[in-house]
N, C-alpha and C positions, 0 to 999 in steps of 0.2 A: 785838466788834460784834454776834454771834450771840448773846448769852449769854439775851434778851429774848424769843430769838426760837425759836418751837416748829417740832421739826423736821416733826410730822403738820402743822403748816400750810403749812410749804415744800413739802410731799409735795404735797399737794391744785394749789398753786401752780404747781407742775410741770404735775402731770396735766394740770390746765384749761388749761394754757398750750400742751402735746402737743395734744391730744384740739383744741383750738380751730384750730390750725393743721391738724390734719387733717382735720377734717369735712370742710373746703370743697371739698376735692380730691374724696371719693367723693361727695358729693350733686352735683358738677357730671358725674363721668365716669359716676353712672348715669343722669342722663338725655339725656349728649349721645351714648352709646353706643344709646341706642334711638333717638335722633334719626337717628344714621346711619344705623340700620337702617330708618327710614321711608323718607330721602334713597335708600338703594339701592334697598329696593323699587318705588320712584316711580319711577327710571330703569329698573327692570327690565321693570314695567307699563307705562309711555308711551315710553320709548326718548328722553325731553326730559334733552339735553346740560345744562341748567343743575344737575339732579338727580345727574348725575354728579360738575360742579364743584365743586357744595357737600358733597357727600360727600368728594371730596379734598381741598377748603379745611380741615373742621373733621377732620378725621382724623390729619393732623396735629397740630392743638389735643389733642386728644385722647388723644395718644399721651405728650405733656407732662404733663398732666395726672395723667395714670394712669400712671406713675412716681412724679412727689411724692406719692401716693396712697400707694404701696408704702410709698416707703421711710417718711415719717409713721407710715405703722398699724407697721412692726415697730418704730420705737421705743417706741408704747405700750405692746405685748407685753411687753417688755423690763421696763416698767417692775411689772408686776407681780408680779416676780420679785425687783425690787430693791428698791422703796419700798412695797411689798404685799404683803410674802410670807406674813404671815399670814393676810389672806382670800385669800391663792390657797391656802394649807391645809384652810381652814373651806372655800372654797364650788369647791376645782378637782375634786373629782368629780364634780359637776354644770355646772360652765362649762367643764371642758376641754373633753371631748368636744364636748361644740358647736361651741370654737371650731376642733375640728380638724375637721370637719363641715364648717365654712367652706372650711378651706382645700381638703377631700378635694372638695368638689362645686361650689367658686364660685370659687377661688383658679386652683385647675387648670383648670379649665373657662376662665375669661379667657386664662390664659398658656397652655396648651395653642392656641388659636385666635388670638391675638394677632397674632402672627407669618403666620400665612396673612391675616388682616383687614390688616395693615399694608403688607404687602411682596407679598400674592400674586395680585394683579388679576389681572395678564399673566400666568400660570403654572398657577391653576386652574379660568380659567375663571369667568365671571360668577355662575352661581349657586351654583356652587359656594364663591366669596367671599361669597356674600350669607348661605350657610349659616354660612359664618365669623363674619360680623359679627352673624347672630343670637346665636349659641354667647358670643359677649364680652357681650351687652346679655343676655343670660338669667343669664351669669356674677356681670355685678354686680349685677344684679336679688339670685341666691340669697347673696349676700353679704350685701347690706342685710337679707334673710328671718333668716339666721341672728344679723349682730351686733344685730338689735333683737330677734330672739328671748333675746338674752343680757341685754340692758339692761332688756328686760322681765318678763325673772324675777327680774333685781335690785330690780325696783319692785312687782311682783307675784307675789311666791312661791307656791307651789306644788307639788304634787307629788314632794317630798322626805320626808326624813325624816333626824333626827340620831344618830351614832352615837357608839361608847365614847369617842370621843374627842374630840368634841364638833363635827365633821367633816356639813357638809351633802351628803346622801349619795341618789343618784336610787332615787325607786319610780316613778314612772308619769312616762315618758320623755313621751306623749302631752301630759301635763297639764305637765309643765315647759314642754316647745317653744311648746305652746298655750297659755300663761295666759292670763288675764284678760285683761291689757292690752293683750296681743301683736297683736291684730289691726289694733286702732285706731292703734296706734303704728305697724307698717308702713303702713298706707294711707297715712297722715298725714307722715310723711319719704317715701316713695316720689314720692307730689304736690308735698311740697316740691321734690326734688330736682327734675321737673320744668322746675316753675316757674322752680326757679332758673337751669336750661339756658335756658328761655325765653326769659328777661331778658336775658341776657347773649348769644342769638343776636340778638334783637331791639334790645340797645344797639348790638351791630356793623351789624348792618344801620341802623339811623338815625344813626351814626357815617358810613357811609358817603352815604347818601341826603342828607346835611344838609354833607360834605364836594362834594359833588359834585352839583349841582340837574338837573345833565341824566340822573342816573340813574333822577331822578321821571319822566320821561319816555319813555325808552323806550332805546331805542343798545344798548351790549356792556355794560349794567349791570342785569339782568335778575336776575345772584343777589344782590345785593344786596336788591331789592325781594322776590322770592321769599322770601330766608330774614326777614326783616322779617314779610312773609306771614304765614308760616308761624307765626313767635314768638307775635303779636297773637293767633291765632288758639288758640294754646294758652292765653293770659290770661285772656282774656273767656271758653273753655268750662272752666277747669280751677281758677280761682280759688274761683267759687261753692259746686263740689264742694270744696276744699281748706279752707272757710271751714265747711261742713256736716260736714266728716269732723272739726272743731277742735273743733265744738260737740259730734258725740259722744265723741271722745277725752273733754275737758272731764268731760263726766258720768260716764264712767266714770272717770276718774282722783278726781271726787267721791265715789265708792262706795268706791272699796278704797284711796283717799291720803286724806282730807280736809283733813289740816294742810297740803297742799300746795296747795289747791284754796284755801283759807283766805286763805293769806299772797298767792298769786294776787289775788285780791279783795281786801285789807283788811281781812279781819272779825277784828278783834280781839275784838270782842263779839258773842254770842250774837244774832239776831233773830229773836223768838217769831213777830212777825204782819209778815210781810217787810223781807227785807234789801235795800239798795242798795245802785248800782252803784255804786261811789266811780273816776271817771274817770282824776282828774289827785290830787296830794296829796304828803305826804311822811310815808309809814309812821315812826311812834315807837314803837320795841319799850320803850323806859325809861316813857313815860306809858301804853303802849297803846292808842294812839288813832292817828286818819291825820290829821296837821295839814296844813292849807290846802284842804282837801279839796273837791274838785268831783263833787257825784254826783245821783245821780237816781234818786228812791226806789221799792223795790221791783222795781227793773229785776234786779239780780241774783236773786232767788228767781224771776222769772217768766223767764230764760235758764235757770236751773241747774233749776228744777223746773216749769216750765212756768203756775206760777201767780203772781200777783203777792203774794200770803199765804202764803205757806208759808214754815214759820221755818226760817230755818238759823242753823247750829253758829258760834261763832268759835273763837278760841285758847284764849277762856278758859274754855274744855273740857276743853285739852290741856293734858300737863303742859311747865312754862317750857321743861325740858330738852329736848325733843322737838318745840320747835318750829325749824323752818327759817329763815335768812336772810331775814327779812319785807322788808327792802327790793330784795333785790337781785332775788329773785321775783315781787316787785308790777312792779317796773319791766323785766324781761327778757320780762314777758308784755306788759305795753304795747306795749312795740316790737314786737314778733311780730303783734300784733292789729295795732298799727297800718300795720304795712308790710303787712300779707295784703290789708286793706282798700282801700292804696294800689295794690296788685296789681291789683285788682276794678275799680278805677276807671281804669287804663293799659287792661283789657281792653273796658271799656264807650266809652271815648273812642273805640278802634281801632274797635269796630264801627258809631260815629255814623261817624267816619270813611269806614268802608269803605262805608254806606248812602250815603253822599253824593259817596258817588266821588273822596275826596281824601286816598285813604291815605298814597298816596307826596308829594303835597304838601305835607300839611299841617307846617309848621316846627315848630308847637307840638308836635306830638302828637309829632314825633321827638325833640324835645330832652326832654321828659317822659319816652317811652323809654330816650335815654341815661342820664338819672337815675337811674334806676330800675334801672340794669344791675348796682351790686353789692346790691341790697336783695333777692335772695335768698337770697346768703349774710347777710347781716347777719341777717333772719331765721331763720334756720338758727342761726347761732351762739344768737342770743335764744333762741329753742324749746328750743335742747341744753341755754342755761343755766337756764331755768325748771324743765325736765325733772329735772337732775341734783343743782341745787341745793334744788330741793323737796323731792328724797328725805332731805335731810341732817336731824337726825345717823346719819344711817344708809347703809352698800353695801346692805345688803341689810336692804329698808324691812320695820324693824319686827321683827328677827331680831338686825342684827350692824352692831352699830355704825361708822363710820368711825375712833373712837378706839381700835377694840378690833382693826382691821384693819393698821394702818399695820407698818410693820418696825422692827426695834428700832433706828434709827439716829440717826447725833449730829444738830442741826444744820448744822454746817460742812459735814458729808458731803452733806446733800442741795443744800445753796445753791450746792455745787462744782460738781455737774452740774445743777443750775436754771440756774446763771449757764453754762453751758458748753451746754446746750440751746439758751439764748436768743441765743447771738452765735451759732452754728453756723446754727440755724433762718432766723433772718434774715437772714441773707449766703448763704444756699444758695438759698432759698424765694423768698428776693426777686430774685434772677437769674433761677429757672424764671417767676416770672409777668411779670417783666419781658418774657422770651422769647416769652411768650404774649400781652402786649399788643402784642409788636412781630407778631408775626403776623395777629393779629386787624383792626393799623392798616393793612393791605393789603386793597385789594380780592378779592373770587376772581373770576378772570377766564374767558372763555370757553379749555376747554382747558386749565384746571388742571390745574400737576403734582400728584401724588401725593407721598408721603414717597420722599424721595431713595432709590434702592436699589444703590448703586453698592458692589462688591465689597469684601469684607470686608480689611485688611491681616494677613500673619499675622505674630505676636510669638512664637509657640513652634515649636518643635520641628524640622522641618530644612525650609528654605525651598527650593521647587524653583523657585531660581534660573532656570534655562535657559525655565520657563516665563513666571516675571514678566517676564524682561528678556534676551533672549538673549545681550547684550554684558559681563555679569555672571556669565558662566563662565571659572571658571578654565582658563587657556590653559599647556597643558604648558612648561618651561623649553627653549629649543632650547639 
């Protein structure tokens, strides 16, 4: 049944299939882990009980989260030892070190303070927890610094050089960390991640508000309305900037990718005296052309270069073999634009809303909310796949091919743990978020518990009986 079928495509299969399932987890825990750290600080500056609640409501969330987080990213790892081990030959002198970087300054840092931010309210002390929960949101923060410093030098090389052995090998560690792309890429998932916490505080809170009409009012339903607050408030100021950070990414992904920026747009063909924006269509890499196509001329040269004449490049620049996936690109970037957009417009409606005094009323605006609660993942995965699938045929754009990288392995071998990934993933993964919608369909109440912290059972070593249980000594023979 394999005999058809390439094992570098079951590899890629894999990967997208890992890498998709995990994104979701770090872009939610790096922004609900700073969210908490606003939620503490706000209780530690006004001494307002609701600021408390919602930090014990979603910290738990969060604590779920950032678990499936873990365990997801080490089976990436893994994989690049098993179905990659040839580019981790060519490029692990220059990507190990970083990703151990990761772990020595962002890895440690979360799990080192983890455990005080989860379990240590009562024990060390409010600011000194608050210093905890900072130390976790600066944790994930340098995490996301480093893996998109890595994914950035996969897209924007630099600062290397090759040696006897045909091995990418570090000269200017500065110019690696820092490449080209590196900056606009963190800004641009940092905002995502955001966003995406926003949504998904802001669906709970209109999950509840739209459950319950007397919470629009006023009573013992205060965080509900709060963290709803709070969400809206993040949309409408962080969307515009996240929609300005897309368009400079965008140009500079123009300068140092263009076949990426290319298949993004549509241009199959070259435009001397401006290109258009081709909206909606169905890319044809066999005719080259975008059939059905809906656009409006000149709009892309005056986005991409700021004039409505200025010619840009198509494909038929670039050579056949070196172009990227044209449909799956054109279309991964649609949705990304088009949810970011959607973003822009949930944050403008909250603030007609909020001008007009009918935040917590309005029905509409909450059920648009609730909509809108997983389109920042959905987004996120779109972005990861216009990003990763643009580079192709290439790991490392423009240097080292994806066909030159895979491991020398059968088909059957890879489909064994593809299909063994995929039943394991979705019966683990769909229990932990199961667990996290059932948390989330709870109100947080005045006087939220915190994470449960009740003594540990022990399984090893010699159990001091007389203290667990005094009636569980053994009583000498009379």
């Amino acid at each position: 049944m394999l005999s058809d079928v390439d094992a570098l495509f079951l590899a890629r299969i894999q990967f997208g299939f890992t890498v998709a399932f995990h994104i979701i987890f770090p872009a939610f825990s790096i922004g609900l882990a700073s969210y908490l750290a606003v939620l503490e600080g706000l209780w530690l500056a006004t001494g307002r009980q609701v600021f408390l609640d919602l930090f014990k409501y979603w910290v738990k969330i969060f604590a779920v989260a950032f678990a499936m987080g873990v365990v997801s990213g080490l089976v990436m790892s893994y994989q690049f030892g098993t179905n990659w081990s040839v580019f981790s030959d060519k490029a692990g002198p220059v990507l190990g070190p970083l990703m151990a970087y990761e772990v020595l300054s962002a890895f440690f840092l979360e799990a080192g303070f983890l455990g005080v931010m989860l379990f240590g309210m009562s024990k060390v002390g409010p600011r000194l927890h608050f210093l905890a929960t900072l130390a976790v949101a600066a944790g994930t923060f340098f995490s996301a610094f480093w893996i998109l410093s890595v994914n950035s030098w996969m897209q924007t090389p630099q600062g290397h050089a090759l040696n006897e052995k045909g091995q990418f090998v570090p000269q200017d560690w500065w110019a690696i960390v820092f490449n080209p792309s590196f900056p606009f890429r963190l800004v641009h998932m940092v905002l995502a991640a955001y966003l995406t916490t926003a949504l998904v505080v802001g669906a709970v809170g209109a999950w509840h508000l739209l459950r319950d009409r007397k919470a629009a009012v006023g009573g013992p339903h205060e965080g509900a309305r709060t963290m709803f607050s709070m969400a809206m408030w993040m949309a409408a100021l962080v969307a515009p900037i996240q929609i300005a950070a897309g368009d400079a990414h965008g140009l500079n992904t123009l300068e140092h990718q263009p076949a990426k920026v290319m298949a993004m747009e549509g241009h199959f063909e070259s435009h001397p005296a401006g290109a258009p924006l081709v909206l909606f269509g169905w890319p044809n890499e066999e005719t080259r052309r975008v059939d059905y196509a809906l656009q409006i001329p000149k709009l892309s040269s005056l986005i991409l270069k700021h004039d409505p004449d200025a010619p840009l490049k198509g494909l038929d620049t670039v050579p056949r073999e070196n172009w990227p996936p044209v449909p799956v690109v054109f279309w991964s970037f649609r949705v990304m634009v088009g949810l970011g957009f959607l973003i822009l417009a949930l944050g403008l409606f909250s603030l007609y809303a909020r001008l007009r005094g009918q935040l917590y009323e309005w029905a509409s605006l909450h059920r648009f909310a609730l909509l809108m609660g997983p389109a920042g993942f959905v987004a996120v995965l779109a972005g990861w796949i216009t990003t990763e699938v643009g580079r192709q045929p290439f790991t490392i754009y423009g240097l080292l091919r994806t066909a030159q990288s895979v491991s020398p392995l059968s088909a059957p071998a890879v489909a064994g743990s593809l299909t063994a990934f995929v039943l394991i993933y979705f019966a683990v993964f769909s229990m932990g978020v199961i667990y996290i919608l059932k948390l989330m369909s709870k109100p947080p109440h005045y006087g939220e518990p915190g994470v449960e912290t009740g003594a540990p059972i022990r399984t090893a070593g010699i159990t001091p009986a007389p203290a667990v249980h005094p009636d569980r000594t053994l009583q000498p023979a009379e």
